[in-house]
C-alpha positions in Angstrom: 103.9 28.0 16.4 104.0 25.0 18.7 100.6 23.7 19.9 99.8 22.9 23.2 99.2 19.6 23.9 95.5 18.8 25.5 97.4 18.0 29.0 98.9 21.1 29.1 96.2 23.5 28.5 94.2 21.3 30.9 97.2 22.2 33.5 96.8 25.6 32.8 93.4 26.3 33.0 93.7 24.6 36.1 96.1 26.3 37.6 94.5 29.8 36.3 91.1 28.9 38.1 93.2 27.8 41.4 95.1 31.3 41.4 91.8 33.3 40.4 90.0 31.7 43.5 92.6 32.5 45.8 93.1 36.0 44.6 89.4 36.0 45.1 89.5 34.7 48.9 92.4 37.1 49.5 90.0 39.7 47.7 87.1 39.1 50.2 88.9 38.5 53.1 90.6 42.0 52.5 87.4 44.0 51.6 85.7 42.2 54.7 88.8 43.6 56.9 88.3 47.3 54.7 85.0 47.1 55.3 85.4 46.1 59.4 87.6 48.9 59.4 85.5 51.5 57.7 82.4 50.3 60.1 84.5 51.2 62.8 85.8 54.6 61.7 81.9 55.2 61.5 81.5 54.2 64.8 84.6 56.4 66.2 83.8 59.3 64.2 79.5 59.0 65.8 81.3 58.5 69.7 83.7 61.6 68.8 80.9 63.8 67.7 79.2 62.7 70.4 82.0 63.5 72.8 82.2 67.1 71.0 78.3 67.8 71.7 78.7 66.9 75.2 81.6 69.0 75.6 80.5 71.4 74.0 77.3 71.3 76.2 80.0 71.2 79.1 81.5 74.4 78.1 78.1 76.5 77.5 77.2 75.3 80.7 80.3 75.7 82.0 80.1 79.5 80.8 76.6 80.0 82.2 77.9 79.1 85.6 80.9 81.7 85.6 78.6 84.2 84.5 76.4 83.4 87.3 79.1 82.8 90.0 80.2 86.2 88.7 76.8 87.6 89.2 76.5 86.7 92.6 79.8 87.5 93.3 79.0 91.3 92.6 75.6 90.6 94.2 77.9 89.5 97.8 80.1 92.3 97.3 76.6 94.7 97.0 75.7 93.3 99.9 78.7 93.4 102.1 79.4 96.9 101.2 75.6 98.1 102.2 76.1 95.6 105.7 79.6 97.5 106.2 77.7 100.8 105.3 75.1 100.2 107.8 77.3 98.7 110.6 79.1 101.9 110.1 76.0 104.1 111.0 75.6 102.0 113.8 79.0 103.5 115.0 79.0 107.4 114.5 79.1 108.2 118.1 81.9 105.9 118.7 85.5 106.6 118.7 88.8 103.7 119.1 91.3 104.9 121.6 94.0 103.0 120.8 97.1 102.6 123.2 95.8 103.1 126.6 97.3 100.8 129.0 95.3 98.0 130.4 93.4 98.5 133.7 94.2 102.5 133.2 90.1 102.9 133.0 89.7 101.2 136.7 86.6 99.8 137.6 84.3 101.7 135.3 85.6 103.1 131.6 82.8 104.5 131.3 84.0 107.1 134.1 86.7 107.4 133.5 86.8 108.6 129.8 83.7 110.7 130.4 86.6 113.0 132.8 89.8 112.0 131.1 89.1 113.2 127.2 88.1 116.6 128.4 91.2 116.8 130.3 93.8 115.7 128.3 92.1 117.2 124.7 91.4 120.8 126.8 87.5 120.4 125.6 85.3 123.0 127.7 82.4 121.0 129.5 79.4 122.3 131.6 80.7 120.0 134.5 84.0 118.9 133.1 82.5 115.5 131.5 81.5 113.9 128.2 78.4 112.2 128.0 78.9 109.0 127.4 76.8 105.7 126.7 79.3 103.4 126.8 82.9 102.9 126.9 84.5 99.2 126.8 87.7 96.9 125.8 87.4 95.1 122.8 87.0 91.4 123.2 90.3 89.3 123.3 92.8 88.3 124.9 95.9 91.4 124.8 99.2 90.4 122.1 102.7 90.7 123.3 104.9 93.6 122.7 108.8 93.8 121.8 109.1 93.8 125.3 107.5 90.5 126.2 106.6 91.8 129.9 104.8 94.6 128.5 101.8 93.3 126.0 100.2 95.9 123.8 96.9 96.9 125.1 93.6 96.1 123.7 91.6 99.5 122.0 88.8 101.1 124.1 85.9 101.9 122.0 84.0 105.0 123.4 80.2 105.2 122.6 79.2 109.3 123.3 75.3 110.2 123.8 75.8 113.1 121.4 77.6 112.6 117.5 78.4 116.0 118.2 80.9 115.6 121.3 82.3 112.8 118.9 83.1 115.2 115.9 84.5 117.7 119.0 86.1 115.0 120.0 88.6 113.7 116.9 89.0 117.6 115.9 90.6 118.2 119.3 92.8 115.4 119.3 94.0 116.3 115.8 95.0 119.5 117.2 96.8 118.3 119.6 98.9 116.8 117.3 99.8 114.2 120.0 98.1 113.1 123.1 99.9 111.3 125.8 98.7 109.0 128.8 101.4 109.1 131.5 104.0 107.6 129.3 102.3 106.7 126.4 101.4 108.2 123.1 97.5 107.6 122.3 95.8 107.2 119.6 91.8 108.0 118.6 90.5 107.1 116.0 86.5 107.2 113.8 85.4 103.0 114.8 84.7 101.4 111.9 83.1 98.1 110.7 86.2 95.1 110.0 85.8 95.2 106.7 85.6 99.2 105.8 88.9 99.2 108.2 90.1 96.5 106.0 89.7 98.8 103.1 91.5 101.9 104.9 94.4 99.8 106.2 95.2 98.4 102.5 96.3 102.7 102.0 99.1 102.3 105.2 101.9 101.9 102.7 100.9 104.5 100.4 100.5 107.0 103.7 103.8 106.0 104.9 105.1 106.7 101.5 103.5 110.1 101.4 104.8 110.6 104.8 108.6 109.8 104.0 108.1 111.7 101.1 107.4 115.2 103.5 103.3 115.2 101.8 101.3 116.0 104.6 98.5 117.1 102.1 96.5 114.1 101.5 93.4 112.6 103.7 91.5 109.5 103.7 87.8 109.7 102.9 85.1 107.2 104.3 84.9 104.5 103.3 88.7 104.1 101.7 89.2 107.1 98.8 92.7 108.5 99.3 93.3 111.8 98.3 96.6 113.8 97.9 96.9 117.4 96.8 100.2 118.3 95.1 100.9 121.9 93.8 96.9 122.7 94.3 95.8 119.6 92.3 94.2 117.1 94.1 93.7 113.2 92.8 91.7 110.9 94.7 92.3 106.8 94.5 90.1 103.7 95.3 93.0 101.2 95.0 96.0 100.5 96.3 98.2 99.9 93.8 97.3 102.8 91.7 98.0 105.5 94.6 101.4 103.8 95.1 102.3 104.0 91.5 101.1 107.7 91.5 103.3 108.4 94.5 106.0 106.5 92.9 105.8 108.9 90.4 106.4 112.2 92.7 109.3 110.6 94.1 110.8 110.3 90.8 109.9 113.9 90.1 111.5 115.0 93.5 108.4 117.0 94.7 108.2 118.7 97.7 105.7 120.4 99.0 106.1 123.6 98.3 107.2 123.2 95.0 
């Protein structure tokens, strides 16, 4: 086995120390970078869990304020329905008359509704009048008709002195099946608060419905229950939607009344 000459293994150990150190300064400089790297995986990972409490915090908070939008949501709607219930009291004695021409009343409404209801409705009176507190047009200007030079004319809402000549009232007129001014068909009505008659007009499709149908057997309770009796059995509705889909259903059936 040849020897190495001194040279030579003087070469080599050289050259092994130079490639230790580098692979050493590569070493360090790449665990430095690892450990830059790790330091800031630490730090992204704290900011992110940071991030997740604060969302976090968001959302329960978040959650805390539906729940108490949605309490005082039902709280409003509490409210609103006890003002609507109380402006409604406020109106017992009143009734809407609704298509009577404009200027029809002449100078005082008052007059002449406390003569014309007992005429046209056939209502005995002492001295052929309804007491009356107050009778008026509501506020606003009049909307146009089909017939442009004929606008539809604003309601009349008729205040009695007694609830009683008010109930006398709407019972004769629904008797009457249809009263007429001169040449128009008119209309009473109970006067109710905007928003209860926004509850009872939501039920116009379902009563047209019932109507085209030939069911004459259903009513609409204060504030806004609709009830229809079919074949003796009578179901009452709150909403809408589910009185339609019930009515939907008789048509399907083909139910008359009779049946």
């Amino acid at each position: 086995m040849d020897v190495l000459s001194p040279a030579m293994t003087k070469a080599m150990a050289t050259f092994t120390a130079d490639i230790s150190q580098v692979i050493e300064t590569k070493f360090d400089s790449f665990l430095q970078k690892i450990g830059d790297i790790s330091k800031e995986l630490q730090d992204t990972t704290k900011r992110i869990g940071e991030a997740e409490q604060r969302i976090s915090a968001a959302e329960d908070a978040g959650g805390e304020t539906e729940k108490r939008v949605s309490y005082l949501e039902k709280v409003v709607a509490s409210l609103q329905e006890r003002l609507d219930d109380q402006e409604d009291r406020g109106r017992r004695k009143n009734i809407r008359i609704i298509g009577l021409p404009e200027s029809s009343e002449g100078s005082s409404a008052v007059q002449f509704m406390e003569s014309w209801l007992p005429i046209v409705l056939a209502l005995n009176t002492k001295d052929g009048k309804k007491k009356l507190e107050r009778a008026h047009r509501v506020s606003g200007p009049t909307r146009r008709g089909p017939d442009s030079r004929r606008p539809y004319p604003r309601a009349m809402i008729v205040r009695f002195h007694h609830y009683s000549d008010r109930v006398r009232v709407l019972e004769a007129a629904r008797r009457a099946k249809e009263v007429r001014f001169e040449d128009n068909r008119i209309f009473l009505f109970q006067d109710f608060s905007s928003g209860t008659q926004r509850k009872r007009r939501a039920f116009d499709e379902a009563r047209r419905r019932l109507q085209s149908l030939g069911l004459h057997t259903y009513g609409l309770n204060y504030p806004a229950t609709l009830r229809i009796t079919v074949n003796n059995t009578t179901k009452s509705f709150t909403r809408p939607e589910e009185a339609m889909a019930y009515i939907n259903t008789l048509d399907g059936e083909g139910t008359v009344p009779g049946e």
